[in-house]
N, CA and C atoms as a LAMMPS dump frame, in Angstrom:
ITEM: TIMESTEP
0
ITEM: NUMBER OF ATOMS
522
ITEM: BOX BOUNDS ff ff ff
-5.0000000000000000e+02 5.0000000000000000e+02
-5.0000000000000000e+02 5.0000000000000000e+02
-5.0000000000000000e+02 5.0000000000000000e+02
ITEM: ATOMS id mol type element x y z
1 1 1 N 368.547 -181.858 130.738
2 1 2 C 369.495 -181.793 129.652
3 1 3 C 368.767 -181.178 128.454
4 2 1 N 369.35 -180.327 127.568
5 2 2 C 369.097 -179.552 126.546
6 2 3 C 368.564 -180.511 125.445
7 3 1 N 367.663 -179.872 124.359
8 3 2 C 367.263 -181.15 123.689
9 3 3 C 368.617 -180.824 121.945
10 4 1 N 369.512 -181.67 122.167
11 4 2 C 370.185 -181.587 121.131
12 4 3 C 370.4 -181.971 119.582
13 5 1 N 370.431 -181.238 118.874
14 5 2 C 370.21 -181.773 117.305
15 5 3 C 370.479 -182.904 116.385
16 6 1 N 371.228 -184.026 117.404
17 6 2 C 372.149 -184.876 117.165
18 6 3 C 371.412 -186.407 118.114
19 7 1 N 371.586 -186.964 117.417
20 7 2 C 370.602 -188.676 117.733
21 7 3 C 371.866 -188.9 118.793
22 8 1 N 371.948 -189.354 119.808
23 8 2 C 372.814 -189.816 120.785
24 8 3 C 373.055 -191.38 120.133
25 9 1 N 374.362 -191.672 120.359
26 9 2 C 375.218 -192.648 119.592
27 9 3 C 375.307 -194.373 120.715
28 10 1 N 374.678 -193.996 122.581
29 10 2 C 375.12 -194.368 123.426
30 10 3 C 374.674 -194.027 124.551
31 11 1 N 374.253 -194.43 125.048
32 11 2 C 373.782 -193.908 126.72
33 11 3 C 373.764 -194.933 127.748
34 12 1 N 374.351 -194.77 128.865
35 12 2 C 374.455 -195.318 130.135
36 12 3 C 374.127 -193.988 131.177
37 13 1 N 373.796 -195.217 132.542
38 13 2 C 373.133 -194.654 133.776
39 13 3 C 374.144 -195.076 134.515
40 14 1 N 374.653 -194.371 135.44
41 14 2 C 375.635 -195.32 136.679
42 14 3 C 374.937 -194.205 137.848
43 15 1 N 374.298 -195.834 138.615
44 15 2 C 374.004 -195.065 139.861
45 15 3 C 375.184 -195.122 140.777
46 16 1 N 375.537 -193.805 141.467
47 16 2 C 376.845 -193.168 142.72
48 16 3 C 376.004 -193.012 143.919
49 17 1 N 376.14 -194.196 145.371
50 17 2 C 375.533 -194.458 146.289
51 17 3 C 376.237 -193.185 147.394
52 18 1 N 377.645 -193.087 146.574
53 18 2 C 378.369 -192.166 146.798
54 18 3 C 379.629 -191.626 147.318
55 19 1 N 380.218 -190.753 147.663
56 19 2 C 381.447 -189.967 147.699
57 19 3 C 382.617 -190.526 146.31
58 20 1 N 382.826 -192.006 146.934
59 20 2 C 384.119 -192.823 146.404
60 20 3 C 383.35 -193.278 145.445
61 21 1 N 381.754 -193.606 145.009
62 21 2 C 381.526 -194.2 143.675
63 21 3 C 381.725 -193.033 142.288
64 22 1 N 381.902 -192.066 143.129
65 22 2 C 381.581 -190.837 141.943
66 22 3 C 382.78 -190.458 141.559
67 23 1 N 383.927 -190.973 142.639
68 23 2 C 385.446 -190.621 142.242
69 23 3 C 386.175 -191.739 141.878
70 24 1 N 385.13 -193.089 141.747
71 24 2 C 385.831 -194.682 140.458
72 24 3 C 385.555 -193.973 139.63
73 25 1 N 384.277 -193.433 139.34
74 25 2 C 383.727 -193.24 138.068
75 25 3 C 384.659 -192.21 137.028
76 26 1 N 384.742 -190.852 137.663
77 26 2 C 385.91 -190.365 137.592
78 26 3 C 386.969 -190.882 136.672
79 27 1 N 387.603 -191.316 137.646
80 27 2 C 388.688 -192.074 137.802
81 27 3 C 388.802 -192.704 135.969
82 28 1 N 387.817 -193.864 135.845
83 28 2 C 387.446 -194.549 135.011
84 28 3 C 387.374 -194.17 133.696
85 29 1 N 386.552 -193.06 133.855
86 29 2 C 386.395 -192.087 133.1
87 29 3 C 387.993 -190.997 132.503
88 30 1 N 388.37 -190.492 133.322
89 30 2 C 389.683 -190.182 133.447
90 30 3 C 391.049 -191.217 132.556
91 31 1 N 390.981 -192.137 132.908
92 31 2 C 391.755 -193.04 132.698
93 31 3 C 391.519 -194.001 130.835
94 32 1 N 389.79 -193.771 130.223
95 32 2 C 389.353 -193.936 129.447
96 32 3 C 389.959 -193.087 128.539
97 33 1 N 389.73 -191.71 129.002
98 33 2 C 389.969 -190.513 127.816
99 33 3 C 392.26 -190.516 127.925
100 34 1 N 392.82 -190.63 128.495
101 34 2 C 394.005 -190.282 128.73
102 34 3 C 394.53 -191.885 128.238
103 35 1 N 394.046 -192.816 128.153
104 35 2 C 394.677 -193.913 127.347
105 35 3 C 394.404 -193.74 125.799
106 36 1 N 393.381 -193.529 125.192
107 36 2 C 392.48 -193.81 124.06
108 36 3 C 391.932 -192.553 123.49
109 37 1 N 391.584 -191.879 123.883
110 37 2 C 390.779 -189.932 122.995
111 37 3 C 391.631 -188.966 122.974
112 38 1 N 392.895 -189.372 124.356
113 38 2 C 393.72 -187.501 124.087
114 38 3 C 393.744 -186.992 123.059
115 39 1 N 394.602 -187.851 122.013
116 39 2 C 395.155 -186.973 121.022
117 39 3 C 394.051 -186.297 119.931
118 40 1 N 392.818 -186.322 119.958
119 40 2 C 391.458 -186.263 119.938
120 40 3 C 391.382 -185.251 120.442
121 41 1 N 391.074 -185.276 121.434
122 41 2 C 390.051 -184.207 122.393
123 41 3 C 389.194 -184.499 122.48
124 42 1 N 388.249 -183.94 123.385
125 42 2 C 387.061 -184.38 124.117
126 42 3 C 385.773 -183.151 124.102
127 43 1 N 384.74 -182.941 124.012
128 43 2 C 383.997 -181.398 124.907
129 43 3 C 382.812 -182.313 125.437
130 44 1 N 383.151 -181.873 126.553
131 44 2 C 382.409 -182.922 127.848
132 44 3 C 381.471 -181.773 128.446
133 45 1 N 380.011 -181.818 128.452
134 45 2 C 379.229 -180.942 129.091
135 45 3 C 378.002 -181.079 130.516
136 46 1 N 378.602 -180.948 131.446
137 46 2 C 378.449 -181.365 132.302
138 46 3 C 377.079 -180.639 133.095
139 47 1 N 375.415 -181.41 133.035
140 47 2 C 374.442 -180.86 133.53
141 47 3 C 374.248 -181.305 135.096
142 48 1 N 373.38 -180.148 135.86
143 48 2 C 372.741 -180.573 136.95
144 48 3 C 372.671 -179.313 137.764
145 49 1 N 371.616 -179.457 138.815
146 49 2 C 371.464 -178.558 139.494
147 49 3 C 372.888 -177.878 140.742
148 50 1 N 372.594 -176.983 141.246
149 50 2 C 373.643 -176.172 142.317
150 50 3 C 373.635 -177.937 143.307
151 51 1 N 374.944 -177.84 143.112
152 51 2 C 375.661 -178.973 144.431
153 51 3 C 375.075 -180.691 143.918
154 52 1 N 375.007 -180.437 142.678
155 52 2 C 374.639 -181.545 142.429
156 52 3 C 376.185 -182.684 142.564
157 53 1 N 376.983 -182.349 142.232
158 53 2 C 378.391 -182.867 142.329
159 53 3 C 379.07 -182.445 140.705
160 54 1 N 378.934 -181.616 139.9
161 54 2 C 379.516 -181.109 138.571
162 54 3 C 381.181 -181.238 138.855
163 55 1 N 381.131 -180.458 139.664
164 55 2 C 382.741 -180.018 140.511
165 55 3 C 383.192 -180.749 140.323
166 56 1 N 382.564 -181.67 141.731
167 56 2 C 383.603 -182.761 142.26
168 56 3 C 383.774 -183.569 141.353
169 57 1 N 383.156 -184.212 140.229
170 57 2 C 383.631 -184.797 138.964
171 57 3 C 384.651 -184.508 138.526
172 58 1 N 384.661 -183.459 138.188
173 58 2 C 385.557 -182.777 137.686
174 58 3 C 387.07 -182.465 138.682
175 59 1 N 386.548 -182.474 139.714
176 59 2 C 387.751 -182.572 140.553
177 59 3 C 388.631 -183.625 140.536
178 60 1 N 387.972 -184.976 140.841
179 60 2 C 387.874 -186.62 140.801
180 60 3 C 388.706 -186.657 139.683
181 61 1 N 388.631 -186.338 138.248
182 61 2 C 389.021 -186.638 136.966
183 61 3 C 389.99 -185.982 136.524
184 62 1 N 390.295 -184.815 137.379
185 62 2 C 391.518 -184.169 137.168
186 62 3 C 392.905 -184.749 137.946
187 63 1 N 392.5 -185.051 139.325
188 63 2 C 393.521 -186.298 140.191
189 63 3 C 393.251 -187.385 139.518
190 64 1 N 392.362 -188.228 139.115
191 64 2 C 392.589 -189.142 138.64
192 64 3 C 393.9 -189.274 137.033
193 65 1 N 393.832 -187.506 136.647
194 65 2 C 394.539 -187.813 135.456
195 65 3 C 396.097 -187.948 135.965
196 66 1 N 395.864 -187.347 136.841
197 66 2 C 397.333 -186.902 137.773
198 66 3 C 398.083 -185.382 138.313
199 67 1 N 397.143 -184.603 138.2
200 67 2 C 397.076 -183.441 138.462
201 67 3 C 397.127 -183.408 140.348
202 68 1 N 398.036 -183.093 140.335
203 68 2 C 398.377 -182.759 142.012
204 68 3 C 398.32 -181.037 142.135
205 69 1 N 397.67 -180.822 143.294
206 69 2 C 397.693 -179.708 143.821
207 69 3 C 395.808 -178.925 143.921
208 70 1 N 396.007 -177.677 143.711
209 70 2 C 394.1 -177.219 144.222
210 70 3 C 394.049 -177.513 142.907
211 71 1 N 392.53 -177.526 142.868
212 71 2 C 391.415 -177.84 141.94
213 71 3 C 390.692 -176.747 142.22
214 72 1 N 390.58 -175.476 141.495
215 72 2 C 389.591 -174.437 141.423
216 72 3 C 388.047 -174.598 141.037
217 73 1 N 387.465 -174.406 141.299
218 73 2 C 385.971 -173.707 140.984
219 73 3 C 385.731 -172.675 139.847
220 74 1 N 386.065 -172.653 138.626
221 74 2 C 385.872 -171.25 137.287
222 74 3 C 384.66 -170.575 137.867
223 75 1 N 384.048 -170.82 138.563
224 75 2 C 382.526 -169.871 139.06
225 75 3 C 382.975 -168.396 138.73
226 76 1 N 384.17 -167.811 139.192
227 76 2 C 384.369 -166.655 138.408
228 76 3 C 385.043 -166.268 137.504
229 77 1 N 386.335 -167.166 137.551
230 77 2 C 387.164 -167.054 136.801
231 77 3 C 386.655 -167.294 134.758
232 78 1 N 385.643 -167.905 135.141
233 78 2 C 384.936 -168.779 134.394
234 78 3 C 385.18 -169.954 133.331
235 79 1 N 386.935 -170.15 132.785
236 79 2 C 388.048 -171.004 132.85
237 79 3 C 389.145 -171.038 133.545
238 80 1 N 389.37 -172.623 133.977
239 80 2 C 390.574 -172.968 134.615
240 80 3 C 391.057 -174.216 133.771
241 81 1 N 392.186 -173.354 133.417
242 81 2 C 393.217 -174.299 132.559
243 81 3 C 394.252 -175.323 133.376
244 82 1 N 394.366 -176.661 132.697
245 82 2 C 395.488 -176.819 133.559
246 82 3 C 396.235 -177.853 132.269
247 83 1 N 397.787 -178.283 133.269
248 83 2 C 398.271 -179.169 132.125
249 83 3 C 398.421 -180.148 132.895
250 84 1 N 398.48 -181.338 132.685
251 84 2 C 398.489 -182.402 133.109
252 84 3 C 399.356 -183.346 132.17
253 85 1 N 401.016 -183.398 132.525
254 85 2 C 401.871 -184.066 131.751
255 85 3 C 401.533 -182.903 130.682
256 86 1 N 401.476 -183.942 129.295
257 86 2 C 401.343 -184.294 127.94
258 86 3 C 399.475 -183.964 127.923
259 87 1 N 398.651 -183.485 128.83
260 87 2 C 397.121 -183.964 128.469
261 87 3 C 396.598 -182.172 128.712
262 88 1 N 395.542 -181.227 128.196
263 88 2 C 395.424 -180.169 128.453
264 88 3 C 394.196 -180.142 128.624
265 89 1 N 393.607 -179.645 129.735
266 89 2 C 392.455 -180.143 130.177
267 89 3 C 392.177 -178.676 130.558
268 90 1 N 390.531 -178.167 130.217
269 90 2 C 390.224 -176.838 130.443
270 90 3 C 388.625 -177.192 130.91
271 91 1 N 388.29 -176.608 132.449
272 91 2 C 387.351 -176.27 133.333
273 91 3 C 386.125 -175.131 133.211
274 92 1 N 385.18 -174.805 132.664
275 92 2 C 384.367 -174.199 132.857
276 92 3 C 383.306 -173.975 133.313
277 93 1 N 382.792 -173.345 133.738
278 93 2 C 381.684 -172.926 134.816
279 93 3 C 380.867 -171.462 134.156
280 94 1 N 380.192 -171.351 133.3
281 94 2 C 378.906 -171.026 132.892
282 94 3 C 377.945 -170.205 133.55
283 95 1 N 378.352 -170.527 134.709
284 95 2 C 377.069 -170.471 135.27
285 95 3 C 376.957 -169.086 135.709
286 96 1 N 377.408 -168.135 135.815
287 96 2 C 377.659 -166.666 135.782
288 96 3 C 376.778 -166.189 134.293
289 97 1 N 376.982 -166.859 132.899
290 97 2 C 376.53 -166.007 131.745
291 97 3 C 375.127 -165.565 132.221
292 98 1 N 374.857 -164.687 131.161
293 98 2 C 373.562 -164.166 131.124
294 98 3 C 372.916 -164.624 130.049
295 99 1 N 373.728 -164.575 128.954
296 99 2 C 373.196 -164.692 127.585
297 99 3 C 374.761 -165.785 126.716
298 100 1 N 373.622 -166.277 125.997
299 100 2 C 374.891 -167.208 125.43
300 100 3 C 376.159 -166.665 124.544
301 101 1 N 376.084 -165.296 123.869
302 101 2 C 376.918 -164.345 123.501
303 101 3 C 378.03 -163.923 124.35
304 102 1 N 378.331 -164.501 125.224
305 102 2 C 379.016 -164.479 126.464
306 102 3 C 380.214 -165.145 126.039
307 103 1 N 380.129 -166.526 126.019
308 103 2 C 380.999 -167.298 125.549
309 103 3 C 381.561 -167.003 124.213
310 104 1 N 381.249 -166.04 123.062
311 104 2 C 381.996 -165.89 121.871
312 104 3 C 382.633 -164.675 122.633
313 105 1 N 381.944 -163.438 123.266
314 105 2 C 382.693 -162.437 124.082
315 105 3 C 384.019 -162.338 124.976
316 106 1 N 383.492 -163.962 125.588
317 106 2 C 384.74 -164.384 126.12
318 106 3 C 386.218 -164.759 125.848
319 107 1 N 385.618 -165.33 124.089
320 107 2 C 387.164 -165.278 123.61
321 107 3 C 386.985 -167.178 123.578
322 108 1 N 386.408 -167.465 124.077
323 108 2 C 386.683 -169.108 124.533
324 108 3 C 386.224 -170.118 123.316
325 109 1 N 385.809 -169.777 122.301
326 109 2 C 385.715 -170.578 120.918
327 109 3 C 387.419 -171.156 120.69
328 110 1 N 388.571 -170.433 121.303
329 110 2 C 389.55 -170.658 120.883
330 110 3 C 390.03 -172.136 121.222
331 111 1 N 389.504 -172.245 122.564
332 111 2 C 389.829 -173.515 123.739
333 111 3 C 389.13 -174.542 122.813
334 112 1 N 388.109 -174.924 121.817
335 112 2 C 387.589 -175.987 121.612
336 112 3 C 388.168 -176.3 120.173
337 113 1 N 388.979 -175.136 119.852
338 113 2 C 390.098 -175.801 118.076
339 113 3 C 391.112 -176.172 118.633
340 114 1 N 391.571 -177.125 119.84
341 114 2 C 392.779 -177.676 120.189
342 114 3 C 392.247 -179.083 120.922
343 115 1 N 393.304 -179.909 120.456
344 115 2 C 393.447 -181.226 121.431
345 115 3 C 393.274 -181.451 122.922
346 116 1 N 392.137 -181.296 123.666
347 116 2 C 391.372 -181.126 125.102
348 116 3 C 390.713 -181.793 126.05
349 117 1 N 390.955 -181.536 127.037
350 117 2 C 389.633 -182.244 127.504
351 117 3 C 389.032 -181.097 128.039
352 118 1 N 387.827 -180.483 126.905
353 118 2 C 387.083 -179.278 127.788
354 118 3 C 385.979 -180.077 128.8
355 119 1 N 385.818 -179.692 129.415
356 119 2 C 384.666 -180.049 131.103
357 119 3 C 383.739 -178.709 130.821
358 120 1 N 382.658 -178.808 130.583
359 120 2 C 381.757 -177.237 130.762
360 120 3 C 380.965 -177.336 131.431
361 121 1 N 380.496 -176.797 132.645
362 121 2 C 379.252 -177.149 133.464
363 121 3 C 378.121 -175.971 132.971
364 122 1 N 377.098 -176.234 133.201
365 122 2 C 376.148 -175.17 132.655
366 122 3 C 376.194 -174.79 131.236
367 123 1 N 376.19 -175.749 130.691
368 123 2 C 376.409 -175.298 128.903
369 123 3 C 375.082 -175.064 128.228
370 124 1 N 374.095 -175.232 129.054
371 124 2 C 372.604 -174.718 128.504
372 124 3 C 372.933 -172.649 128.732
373 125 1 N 373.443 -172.509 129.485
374 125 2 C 374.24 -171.236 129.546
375 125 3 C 374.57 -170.348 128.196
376 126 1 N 374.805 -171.173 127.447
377 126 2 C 375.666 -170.9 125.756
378 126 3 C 375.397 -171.5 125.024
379 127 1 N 373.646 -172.033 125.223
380 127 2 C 373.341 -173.086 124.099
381 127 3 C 372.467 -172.118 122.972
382 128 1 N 373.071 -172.991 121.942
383 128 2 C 373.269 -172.037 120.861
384 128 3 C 374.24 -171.853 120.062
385 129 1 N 375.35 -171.894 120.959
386 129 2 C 376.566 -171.165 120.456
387 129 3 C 378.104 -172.575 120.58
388 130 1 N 377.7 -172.758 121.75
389 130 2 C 378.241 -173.932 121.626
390 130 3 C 378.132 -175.336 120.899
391 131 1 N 379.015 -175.847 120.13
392 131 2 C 378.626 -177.039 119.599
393 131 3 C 378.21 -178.167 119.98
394 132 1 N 377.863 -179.598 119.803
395 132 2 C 376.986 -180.811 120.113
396 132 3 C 378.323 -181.093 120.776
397 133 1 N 378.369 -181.584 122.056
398 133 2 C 379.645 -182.349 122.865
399 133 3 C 379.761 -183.62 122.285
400 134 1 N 380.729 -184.128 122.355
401 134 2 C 381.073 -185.638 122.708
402 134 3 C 380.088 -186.324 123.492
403 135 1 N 380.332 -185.806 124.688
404 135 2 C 379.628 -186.354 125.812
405 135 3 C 378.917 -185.235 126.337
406 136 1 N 377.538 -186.144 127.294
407 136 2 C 377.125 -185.1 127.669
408 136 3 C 376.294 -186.084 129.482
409 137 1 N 377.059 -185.124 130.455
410 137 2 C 376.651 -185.649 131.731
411 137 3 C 375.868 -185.726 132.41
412 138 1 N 374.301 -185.844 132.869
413 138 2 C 373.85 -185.031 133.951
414 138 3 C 373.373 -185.742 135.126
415 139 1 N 374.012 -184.814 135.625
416 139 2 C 374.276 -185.566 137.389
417 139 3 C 372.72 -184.991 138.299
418 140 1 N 372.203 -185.683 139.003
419 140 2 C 371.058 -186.097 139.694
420 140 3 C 371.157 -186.35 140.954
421 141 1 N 370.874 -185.779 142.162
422 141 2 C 370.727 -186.098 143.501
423 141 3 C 369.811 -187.117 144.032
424 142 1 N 370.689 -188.038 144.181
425 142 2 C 369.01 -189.099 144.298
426 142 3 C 369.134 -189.736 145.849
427 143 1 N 368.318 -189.138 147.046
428 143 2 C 368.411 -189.896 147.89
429 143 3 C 369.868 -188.996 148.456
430 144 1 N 370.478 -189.896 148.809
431 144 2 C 372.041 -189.536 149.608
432 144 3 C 373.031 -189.556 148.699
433 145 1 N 372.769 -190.365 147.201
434 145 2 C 373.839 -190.252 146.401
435 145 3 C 373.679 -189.549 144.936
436 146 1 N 374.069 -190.133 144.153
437 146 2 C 373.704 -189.438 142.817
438 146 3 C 373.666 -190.181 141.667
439 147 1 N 373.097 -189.74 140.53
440 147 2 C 372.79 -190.527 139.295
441 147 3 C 373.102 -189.758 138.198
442 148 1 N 374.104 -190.512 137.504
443 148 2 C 374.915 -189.638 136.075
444 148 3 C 374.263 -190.596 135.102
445 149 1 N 373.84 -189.725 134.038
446 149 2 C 373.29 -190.293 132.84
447 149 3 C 374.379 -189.822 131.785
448 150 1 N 375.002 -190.451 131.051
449 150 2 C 375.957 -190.192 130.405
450 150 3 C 375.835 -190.559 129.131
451 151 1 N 375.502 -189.27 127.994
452 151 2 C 375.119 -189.634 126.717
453 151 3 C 376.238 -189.215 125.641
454 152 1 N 376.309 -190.212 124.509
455 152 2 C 377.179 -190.008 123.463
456 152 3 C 376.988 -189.651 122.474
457 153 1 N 377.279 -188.713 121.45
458 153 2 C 376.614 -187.88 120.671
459 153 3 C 377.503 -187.91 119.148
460 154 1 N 378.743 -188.204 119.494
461 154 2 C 380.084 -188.418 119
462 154 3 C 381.046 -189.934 118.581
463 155 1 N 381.206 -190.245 117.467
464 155 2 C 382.346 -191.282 117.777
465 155 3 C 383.086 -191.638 118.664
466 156 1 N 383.899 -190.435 119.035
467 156 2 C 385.108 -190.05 119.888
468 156 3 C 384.554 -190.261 121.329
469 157 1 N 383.235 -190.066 121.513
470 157 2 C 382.405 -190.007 122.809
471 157 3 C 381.885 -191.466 123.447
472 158 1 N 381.112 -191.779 122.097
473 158 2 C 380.938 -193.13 122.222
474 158 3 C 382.081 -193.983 122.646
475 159 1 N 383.256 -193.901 122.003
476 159 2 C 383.947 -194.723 122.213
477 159 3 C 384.582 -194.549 123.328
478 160 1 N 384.779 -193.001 124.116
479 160 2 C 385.528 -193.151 125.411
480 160 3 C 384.073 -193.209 126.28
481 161 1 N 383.18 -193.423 126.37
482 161 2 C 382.227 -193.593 127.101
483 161 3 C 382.057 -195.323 127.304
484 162 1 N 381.942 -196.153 125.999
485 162 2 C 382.041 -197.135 126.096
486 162 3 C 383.278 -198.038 126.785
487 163 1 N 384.526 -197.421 126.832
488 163 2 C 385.666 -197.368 127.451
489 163 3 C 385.724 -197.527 128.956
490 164 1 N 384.864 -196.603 129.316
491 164 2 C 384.734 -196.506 130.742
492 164 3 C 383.504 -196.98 131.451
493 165 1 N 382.5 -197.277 130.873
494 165 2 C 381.004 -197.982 130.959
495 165 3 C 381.501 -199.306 131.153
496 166 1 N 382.455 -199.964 131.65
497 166 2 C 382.856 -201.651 131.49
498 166 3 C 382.537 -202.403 132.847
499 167 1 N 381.716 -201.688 134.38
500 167 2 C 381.674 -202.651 135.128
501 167 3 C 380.027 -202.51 135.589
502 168 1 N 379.928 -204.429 135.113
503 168 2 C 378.254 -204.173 135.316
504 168 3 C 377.579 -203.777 136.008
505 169 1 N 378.756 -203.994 137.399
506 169 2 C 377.505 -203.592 138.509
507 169 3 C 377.232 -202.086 138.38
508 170 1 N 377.514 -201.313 138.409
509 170 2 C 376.95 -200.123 138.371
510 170 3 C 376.697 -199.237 136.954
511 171 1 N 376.698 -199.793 135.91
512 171 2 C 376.408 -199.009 134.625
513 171 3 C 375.38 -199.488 133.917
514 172 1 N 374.485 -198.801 133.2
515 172 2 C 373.299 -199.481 132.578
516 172 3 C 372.928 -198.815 131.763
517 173 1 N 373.398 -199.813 130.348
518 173 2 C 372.69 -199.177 129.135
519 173 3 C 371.159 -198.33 129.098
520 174 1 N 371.068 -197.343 128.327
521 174 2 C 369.658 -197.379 128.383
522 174 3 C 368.693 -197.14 126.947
């Protein structure tokens, strides 16, 4: 994770032994921001290596909001918008830039002056240019499952992080 200019407000660990722990979490997560931050917005930046599970988070949290149907990959597209009800939730994937001038090129400063839930994977991609998230994810292959460290940087973050951080067994302050 990028070293950011901003004292983190909050941090939890939830170890995902896996598949279905990473899609409560999700879920949890999902269900945190869509009761309590919508009308807010969110910029959620999501670290980790190729196949670490970025996606499938993001997949997980988009059904969990209630989004029926495919769940794209932005790998080229490099946003995928969607609406969900009343909730507007925008997908990015980074991981194509070259240079962080990419993302003002792209036009996509526009997506983060509206009420959101942006998801960005690879945001060291556009660091620089992009602002301090709310939240910030990074997912870890550990063994057979995975380990999300989930830091708050934000009010708005803290508080939907703390929201969804509520079952002991698997979350841990740090």
């Amino acid at each position: 994770m990028p070293v950011l200019p901003v004292s983190p407000l909050a941090e939890y660990r939830f170890d995902l032994p896996d598949e279905s722990a990473t899609d409560a979490l999700a879920a949890r997560f999902a269900h945190a921001y869509g009761d309590q931050i919508a009308p807010a917005g969110l910029h959620v930046h999501l670290h980790g290596d190729l196949g670490a599970g970025k996606t499938a988070f993001v997949r997980a949290t988009l059904r969990a909001l209630g989004h029926v149907g495919r769940v794209r990959s932005p790998t080229y597209t490099l946003v995928e918008p969607y609406q969900v009800g009343s909730l507007a939730v925008h997908h990015f994937d980074l991981y194509r830039f070259s240079e962080p001038a990419e993302w003002r090129e792209a036009g996509f400063d526009e997506y983060l002056g509206t009420p959101a839930l942006n998801l960005i994977e690879w945001p060291e991609r556009a660091e620089g240019v992009l602002p301090t998230p709310d939240l910030s994810f990074a997912i870890d292959v550990v063994g057979d499952g995975r380990c999300l460290r989930a830091v708050a940087y934000s009010d708005t973050g803290r508080a939907c992080l703390v929201a969804f951080a509520t079952s002991p067994e698997d979350a841990r302050g740090v």
